[in-house]
DRENDO-1510 file (C-alpha; in Angstrom, 1 decimal, always signed):
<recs>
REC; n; res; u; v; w
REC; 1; UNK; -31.0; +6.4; +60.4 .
REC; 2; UNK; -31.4; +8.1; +64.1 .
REC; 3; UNK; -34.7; +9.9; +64.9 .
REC; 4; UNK; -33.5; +13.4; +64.9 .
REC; 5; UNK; -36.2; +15.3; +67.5 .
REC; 6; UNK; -35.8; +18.8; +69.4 .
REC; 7; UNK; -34.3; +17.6; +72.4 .
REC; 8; UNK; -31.4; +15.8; +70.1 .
REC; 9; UNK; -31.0; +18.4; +68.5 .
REC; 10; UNK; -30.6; +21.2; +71.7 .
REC; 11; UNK; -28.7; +18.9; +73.2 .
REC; 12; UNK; -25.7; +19.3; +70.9 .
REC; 13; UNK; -25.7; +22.8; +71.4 .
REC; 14; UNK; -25.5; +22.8; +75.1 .
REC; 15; UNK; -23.1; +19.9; +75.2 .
REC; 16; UNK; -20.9; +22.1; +72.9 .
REC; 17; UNK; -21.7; +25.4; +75.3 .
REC; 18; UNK; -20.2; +23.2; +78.4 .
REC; 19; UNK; -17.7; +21.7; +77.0 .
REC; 20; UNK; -15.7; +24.0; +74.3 .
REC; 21; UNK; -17.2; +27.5; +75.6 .
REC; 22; UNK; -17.1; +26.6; +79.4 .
REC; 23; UNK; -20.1; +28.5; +80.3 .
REC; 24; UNK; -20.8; +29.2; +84.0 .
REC; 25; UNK; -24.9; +28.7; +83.3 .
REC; 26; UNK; -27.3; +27.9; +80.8 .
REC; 27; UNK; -30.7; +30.4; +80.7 .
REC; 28; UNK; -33.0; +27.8; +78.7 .
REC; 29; UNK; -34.1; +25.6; +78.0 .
REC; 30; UNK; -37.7; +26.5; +76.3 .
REC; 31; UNK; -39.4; +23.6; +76.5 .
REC; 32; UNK; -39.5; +20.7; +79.4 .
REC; 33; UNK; -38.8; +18.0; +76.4 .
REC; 34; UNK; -35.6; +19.9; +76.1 .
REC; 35; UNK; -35.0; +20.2; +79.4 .
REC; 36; UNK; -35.0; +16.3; +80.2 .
REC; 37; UNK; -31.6; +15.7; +78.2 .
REC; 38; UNK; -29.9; +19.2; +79.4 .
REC; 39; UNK; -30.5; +19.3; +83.3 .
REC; 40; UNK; -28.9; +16.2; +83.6 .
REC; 41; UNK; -25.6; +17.3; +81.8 .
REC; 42; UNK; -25.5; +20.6; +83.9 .
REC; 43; UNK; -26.2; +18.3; +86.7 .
REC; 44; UNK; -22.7; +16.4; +86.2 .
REC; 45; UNK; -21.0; +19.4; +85.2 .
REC; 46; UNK; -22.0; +21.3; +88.0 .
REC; 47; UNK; -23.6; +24.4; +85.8 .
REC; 48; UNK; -26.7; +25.6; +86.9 .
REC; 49; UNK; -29.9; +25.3; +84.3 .
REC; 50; UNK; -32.1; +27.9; +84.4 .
REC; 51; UNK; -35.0; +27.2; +82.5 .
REC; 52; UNK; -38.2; +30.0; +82.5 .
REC; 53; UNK; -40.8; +28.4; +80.4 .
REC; 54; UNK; -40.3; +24.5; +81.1 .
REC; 55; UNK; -43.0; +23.9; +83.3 .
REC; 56; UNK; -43.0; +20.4; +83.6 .
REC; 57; UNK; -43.7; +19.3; +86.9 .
REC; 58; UNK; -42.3; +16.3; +86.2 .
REC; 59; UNK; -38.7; +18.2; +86.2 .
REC; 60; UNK; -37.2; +18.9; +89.9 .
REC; 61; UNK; -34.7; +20.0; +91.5 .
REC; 62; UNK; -34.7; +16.8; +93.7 .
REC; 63; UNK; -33.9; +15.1; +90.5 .
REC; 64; UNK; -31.2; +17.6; +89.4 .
REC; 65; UNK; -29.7; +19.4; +91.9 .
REC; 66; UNK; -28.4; +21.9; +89.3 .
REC; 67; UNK; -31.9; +22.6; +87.3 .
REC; 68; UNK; -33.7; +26.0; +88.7 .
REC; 69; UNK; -37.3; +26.6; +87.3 .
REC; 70; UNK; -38.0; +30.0; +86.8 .
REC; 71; UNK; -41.6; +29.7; +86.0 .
REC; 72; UNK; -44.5; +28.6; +86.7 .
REC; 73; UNK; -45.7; +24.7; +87.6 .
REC; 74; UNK; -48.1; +23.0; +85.2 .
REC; 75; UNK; -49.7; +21.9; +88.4 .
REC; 76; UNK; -50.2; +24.9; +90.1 .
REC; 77; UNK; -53.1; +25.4; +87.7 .
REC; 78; UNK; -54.9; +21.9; +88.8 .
REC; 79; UNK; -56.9; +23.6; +92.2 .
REC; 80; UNK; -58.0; +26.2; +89.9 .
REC; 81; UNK; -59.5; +23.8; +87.3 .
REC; 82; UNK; -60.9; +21.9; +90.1 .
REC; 83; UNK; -62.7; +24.3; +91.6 .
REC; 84; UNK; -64.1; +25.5; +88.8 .
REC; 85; UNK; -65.4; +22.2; +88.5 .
REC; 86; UNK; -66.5; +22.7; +91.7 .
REC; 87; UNK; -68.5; +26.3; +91.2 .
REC; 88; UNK; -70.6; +24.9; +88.5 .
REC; 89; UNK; -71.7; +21.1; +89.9 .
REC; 90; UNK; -69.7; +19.4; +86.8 .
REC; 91; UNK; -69.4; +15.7; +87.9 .
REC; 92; UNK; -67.7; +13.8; +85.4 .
REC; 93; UNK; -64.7; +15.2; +83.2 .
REC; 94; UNK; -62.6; +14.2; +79.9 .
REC; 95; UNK; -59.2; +15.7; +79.3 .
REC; 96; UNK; -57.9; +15.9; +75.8 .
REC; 97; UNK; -54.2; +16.8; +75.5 .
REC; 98; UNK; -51.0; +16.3; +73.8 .
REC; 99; UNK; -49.8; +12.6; +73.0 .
REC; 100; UNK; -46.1; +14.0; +74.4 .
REC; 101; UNK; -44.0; +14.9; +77.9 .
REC; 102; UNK; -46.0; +18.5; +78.2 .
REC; 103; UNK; -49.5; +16.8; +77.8 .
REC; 104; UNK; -49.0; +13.9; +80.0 .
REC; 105; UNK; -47.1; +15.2; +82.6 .
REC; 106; UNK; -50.2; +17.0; +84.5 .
REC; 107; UNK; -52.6; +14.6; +84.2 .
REC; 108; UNK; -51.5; +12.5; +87.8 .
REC; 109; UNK; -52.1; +16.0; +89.5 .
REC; 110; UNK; -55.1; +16.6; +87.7 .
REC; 111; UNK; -56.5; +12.7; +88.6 .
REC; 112; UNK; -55.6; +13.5; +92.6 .
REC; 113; UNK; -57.5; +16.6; +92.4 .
REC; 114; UNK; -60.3; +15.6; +90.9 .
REC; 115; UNK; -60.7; +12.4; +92.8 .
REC; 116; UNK; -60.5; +14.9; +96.4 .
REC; 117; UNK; -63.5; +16.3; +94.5 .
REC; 118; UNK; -65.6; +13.1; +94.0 .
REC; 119; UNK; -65.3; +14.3; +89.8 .
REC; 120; UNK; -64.9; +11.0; +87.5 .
REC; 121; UNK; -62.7; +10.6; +84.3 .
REC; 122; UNK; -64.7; +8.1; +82.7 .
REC; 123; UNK; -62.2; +9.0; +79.3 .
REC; 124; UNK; -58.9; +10.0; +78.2 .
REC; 125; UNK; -58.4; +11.8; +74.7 .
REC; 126; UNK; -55.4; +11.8; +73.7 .
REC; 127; UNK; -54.1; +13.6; +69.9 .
REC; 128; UNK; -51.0; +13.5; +68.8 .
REC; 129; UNK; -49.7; +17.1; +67.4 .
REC; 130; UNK; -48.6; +15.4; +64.3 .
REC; 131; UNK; -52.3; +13.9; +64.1 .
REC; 132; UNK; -54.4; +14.9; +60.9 .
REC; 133; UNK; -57.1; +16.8; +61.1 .
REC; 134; UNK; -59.3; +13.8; +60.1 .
REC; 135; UNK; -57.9; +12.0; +62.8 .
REC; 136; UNK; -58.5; +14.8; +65.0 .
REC; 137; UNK; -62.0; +15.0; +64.0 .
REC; 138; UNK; -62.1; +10.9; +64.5 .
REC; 139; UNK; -61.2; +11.6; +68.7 .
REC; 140; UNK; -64.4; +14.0; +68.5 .
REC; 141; UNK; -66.7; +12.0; +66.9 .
REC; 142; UNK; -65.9; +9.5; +69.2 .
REC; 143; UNK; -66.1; +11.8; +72.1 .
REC; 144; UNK; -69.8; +13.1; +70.5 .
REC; 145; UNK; -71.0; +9.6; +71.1 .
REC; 146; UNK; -70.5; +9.8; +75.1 .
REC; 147; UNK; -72.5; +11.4; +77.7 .
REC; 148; UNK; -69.4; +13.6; +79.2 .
REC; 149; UNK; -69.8; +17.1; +77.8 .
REC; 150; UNK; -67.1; +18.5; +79.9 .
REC; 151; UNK; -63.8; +18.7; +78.4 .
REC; 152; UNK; -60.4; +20.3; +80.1 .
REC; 153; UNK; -57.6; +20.8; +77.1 .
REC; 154; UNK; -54.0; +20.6; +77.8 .
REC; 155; UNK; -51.7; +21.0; +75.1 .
REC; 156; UNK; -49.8; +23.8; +72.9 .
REC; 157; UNK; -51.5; +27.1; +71.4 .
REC; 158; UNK; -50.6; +25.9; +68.1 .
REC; 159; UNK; -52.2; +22.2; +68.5 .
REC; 160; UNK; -55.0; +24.3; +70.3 .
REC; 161; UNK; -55.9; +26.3; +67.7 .
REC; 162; UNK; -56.1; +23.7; +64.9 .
REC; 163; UNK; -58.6; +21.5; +68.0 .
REC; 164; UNK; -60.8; +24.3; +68.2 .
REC; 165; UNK; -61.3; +25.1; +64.4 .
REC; 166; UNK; -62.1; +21.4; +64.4 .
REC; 167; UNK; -64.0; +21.4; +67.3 .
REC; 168; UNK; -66.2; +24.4; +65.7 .
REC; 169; UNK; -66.9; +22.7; +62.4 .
REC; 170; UNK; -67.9; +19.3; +64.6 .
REC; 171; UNK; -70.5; +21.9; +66.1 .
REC; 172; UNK; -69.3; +20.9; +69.2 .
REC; 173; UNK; -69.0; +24.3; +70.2 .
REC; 174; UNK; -73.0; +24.5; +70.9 .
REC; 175; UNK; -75.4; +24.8; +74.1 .
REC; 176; UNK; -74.3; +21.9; +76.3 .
REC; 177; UNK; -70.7; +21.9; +75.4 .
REC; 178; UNK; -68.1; +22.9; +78.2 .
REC; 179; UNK; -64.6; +23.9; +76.8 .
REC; 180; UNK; -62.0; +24.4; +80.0 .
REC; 181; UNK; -58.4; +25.6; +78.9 .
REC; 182; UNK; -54.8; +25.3; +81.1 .
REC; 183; UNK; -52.6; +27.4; +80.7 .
REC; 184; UNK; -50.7; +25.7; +77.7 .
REC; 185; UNK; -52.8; +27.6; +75.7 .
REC; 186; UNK; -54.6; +30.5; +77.4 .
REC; 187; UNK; -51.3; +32.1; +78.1 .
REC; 188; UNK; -50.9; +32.7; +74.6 .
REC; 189; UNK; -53.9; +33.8; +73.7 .
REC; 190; UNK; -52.9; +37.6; +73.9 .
REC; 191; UNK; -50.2; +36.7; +71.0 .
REC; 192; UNK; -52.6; +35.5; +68.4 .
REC; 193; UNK; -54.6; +37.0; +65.6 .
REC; 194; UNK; -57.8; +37.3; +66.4 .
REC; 195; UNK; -59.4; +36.1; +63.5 .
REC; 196; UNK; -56.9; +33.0; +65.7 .
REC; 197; UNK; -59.2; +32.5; +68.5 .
REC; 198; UNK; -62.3; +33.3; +67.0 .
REC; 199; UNK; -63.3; +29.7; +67.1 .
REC; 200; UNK; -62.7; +29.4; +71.3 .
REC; 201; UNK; -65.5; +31.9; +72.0 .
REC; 202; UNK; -67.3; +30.5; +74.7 .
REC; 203; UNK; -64.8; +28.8; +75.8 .
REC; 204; UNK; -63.4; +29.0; +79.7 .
REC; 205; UNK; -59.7; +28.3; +80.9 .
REC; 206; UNK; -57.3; +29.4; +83.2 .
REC; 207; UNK; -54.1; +31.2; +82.8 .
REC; 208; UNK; -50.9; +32.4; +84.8 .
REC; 209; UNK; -51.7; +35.8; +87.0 .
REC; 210; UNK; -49.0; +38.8; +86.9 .
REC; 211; UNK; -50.3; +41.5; +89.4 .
REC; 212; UNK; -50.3; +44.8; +87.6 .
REC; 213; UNK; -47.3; +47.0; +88.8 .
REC; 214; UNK; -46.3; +50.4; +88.1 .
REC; 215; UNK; -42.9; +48.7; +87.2 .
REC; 216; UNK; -44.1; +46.5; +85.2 .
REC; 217; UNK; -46.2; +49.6; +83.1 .
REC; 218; UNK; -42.6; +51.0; +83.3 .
REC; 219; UNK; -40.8; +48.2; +81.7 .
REC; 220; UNK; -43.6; +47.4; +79.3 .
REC; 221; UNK; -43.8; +50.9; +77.5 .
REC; 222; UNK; -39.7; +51.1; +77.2 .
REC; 223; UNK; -39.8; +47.7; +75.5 .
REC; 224; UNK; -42.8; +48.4; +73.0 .
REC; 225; UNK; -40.9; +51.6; +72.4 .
REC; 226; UNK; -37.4; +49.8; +71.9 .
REC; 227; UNK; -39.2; +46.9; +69.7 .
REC; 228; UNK; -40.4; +49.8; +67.2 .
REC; 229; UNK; -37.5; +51.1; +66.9 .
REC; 230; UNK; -35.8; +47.6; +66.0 .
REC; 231; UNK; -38.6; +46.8; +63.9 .
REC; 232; UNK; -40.1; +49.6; +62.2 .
REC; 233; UNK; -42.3; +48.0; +59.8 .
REC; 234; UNK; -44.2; +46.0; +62.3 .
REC; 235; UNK; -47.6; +47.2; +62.2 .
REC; 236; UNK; -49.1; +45.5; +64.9 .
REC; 237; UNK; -48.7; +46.4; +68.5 .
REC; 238; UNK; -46.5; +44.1; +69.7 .
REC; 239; UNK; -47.5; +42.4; +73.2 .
REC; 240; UNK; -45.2; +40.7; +76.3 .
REC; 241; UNK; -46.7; +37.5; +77.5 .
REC; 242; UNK; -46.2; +35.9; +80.9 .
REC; 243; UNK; -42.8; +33.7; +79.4 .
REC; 244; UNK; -40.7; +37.2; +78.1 .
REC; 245; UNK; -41.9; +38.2; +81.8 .
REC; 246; UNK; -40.3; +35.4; +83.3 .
REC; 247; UNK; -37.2; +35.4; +81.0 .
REC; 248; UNK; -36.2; +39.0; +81.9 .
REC; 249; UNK; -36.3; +37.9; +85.5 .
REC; 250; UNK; -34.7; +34.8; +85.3 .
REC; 251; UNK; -31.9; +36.9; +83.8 .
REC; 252; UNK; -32.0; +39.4; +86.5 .
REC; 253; UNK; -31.6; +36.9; +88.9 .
REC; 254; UNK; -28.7; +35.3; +87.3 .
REC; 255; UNK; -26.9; +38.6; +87.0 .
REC; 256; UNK; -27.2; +39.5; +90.7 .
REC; 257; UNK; -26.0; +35.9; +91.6 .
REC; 258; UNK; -22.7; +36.6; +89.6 .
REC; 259; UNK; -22.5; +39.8; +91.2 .
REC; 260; UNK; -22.7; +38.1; +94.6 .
REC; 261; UNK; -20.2; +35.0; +93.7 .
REC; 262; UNK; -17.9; +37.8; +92.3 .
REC; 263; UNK; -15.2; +36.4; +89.9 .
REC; 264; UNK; -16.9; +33.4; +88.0 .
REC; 265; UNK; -13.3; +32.8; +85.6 .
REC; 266; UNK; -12.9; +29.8; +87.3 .
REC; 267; UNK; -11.6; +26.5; +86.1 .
REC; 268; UNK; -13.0; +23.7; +84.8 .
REC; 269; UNK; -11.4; +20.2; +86.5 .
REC; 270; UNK; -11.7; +17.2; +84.0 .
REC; 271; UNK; -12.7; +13.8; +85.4 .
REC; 272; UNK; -9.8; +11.1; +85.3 .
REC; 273; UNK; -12.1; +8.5; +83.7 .
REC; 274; UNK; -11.4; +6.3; +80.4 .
REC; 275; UNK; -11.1; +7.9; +77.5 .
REC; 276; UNK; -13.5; +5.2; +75.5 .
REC; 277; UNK; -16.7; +6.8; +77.2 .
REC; 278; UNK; -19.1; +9.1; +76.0 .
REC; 279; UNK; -19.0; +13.1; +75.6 .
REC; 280; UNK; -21.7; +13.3; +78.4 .
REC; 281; UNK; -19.5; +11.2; +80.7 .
REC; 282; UNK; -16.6; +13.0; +80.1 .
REC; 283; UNK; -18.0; +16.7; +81.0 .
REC; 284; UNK; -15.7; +18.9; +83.0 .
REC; 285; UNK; -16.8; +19.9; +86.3 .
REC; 286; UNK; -17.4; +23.6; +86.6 .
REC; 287; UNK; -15.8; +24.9; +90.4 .
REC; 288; UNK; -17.2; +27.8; +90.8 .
REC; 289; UNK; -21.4; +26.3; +90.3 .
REC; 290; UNK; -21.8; +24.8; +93.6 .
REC; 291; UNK; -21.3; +28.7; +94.7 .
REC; 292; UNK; -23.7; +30.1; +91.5 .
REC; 293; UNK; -25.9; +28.0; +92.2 .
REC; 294; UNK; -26.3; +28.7; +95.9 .
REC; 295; UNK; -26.5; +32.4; +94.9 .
REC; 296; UNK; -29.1; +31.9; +92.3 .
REC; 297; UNK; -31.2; +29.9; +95.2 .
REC; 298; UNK; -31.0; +32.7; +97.8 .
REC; 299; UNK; -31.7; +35.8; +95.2 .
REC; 300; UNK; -35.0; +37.5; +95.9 .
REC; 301; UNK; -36.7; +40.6; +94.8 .
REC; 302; UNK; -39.7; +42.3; +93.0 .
REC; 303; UNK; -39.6; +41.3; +89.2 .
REC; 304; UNK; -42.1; +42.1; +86.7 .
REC; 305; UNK; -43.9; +38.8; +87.0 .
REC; 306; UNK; -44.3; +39.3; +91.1 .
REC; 307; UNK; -41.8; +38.7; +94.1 .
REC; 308; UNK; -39.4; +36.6; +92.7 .
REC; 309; UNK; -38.2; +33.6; +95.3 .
REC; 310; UNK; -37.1; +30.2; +94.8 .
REC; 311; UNK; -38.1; +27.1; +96.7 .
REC; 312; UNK; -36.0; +23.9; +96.3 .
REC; 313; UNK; -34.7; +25.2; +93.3 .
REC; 314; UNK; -38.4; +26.0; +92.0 .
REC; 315; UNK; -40.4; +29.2; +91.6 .
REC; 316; UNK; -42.6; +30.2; +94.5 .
REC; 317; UNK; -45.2; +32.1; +93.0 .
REC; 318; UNK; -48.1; +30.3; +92.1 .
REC; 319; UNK; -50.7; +32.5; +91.7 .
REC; 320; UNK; -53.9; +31.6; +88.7 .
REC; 321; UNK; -56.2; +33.4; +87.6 .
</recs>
């Protein structure tokens, strides 16, 4: 039987949205695993992807001309981390992070800036987020027995949280321990319980900035107000991270770049290729992307996560804080 995973299954969906529904764009995909399989399809089929919370930096526009990133780089965060490294006089480093594409993928741009820094890796700990939590306390043991007490964490909030509780009961969370978070997890942290994060107290990290704007107050108080409404027995306040931030302009800029292009309702030309291939190879070519897409590109404004620009198909504003 076939490994069904997450990217399988979004992929069906999106083949399905191209092909039978004929959308002009796609705003998604959520994660960067997902985003692999779907940029190339909108790639060949000339519909543009925009994707607001795949952060890969391993995805690029260089790779596929028709996938936009509306959010922030991974590796923006890496000059952060390193210098505060730097502030304290930490020489030697271990990462820990996820045994998949988001955990991986940052750790070249983590290595380059370290190494600019004269910081060593002497180890790599990798967990797996279907790992145990025995065998999540095995990688801590392990790591108890080295010299390295600084650790940077790259990986979900959800395979975060479960770390830390292990961490805590390891009573690695004492004098002597340093705890450094990316913003897989810290950009999250405002959406926990926090009875949640209890067990990170002491704990640094970075996180994505969003300067505080009277239009984002604006925005934020008409969207509590609306998500009452629509959920009136909610009792806890509910709170906009830095991803719904994102999403909302994403879809801002997609609506102005219709408005440009004007009338999308354009046809879809079918390859003349044989009829034995696959689905994938026999996508319809969308005529009116090349123009959406060139729209999308060359939109600009004040959103609620900053001044929204692109650059080579990627989000300009890289600001940590």
């Amino acid at each position: 039987m076939p490994k069904i995973t997450s990217s399988s299954i979004t992929f069906s969906p999106a083949l399905y949205l191209m092909e039978k529904v004929e959308v002009k764009a796609i705003l998604g995909p959520v994660t960067s695993m997902e985003a692999e399989f779907i940029v190339n399809m909108g790639t060949k089929a000339q519909i543009p992807i925009i994707s607001y919370s795949a952060t890969s930096p391993l995805l690029s526009s260089t790779r596929a001309s028709y996938f936009i990133r509306a959010a922030q780089n991974d590796s923006a965060q890496v000059q952060a981390i390193g210098a505060l490294l730097q502030a304290f006089g930490w020489r030697e480093v271990v990462p820990i992070y996820a045994d998949n594409e988001f955990g991986e993928d940052i750790i070249p741009y983590l290595e380059d800036t370290l190494q600019q820094i004269n910081v060593r890796i002497p180890y790599r700990s990798v967990i797996s987020p279907l790992a145990s939590d025995d065998q999540i306390l095995e990688q801590l043991f392990m790591l108890k027995t080295m010299q390295t007490r600084v650790f940077v964490v790259h990986m979900s909030a959800n395979l975060g949280l479960r770390l830390f509780s292990i961490v805590k009961a390891a009573g690695m969370m004492s004098e002597g321990y340093v705890w450094i978070l990316t913003n897989g997890i810290s950009n999250f942290l405002d959406l926990l319980d926090r009875s949640a994060v209890e067990s990170m107290q002491g704990v640094l990290g970075v996180k994505s900035y969003v300067p505080k704007t009277k239009q984002l107050d604006d925005f934020t108080n008409r969207w509590q107000v609306k998500f009452q409404k629509d959920h009136p027995n909610m009792t806890k306040n509910p709170t906009l991270n830095i991803f719904g931030l994102w999403a909302y302009d994403a879809a801002s800029a997609l609506a102005r770049a219709v408005e440009e292009v004007g009338d999308v309702n354009s046809v879809f030309l079918k390859d003349n290729k044989p009829s034995n291939l696959t689905d994938l190879d026999n996508l319809k070519v969308s005529q009116i992307g090349p123009k959406l897409l060139l729209a999308i590109s060359n939109t600009k404004f004040r959103g609620l996560g900053g001044d929204f620009s692109l650059l080579g198909g990627r989000y300009s504003l890289q600001l940590i804080k």
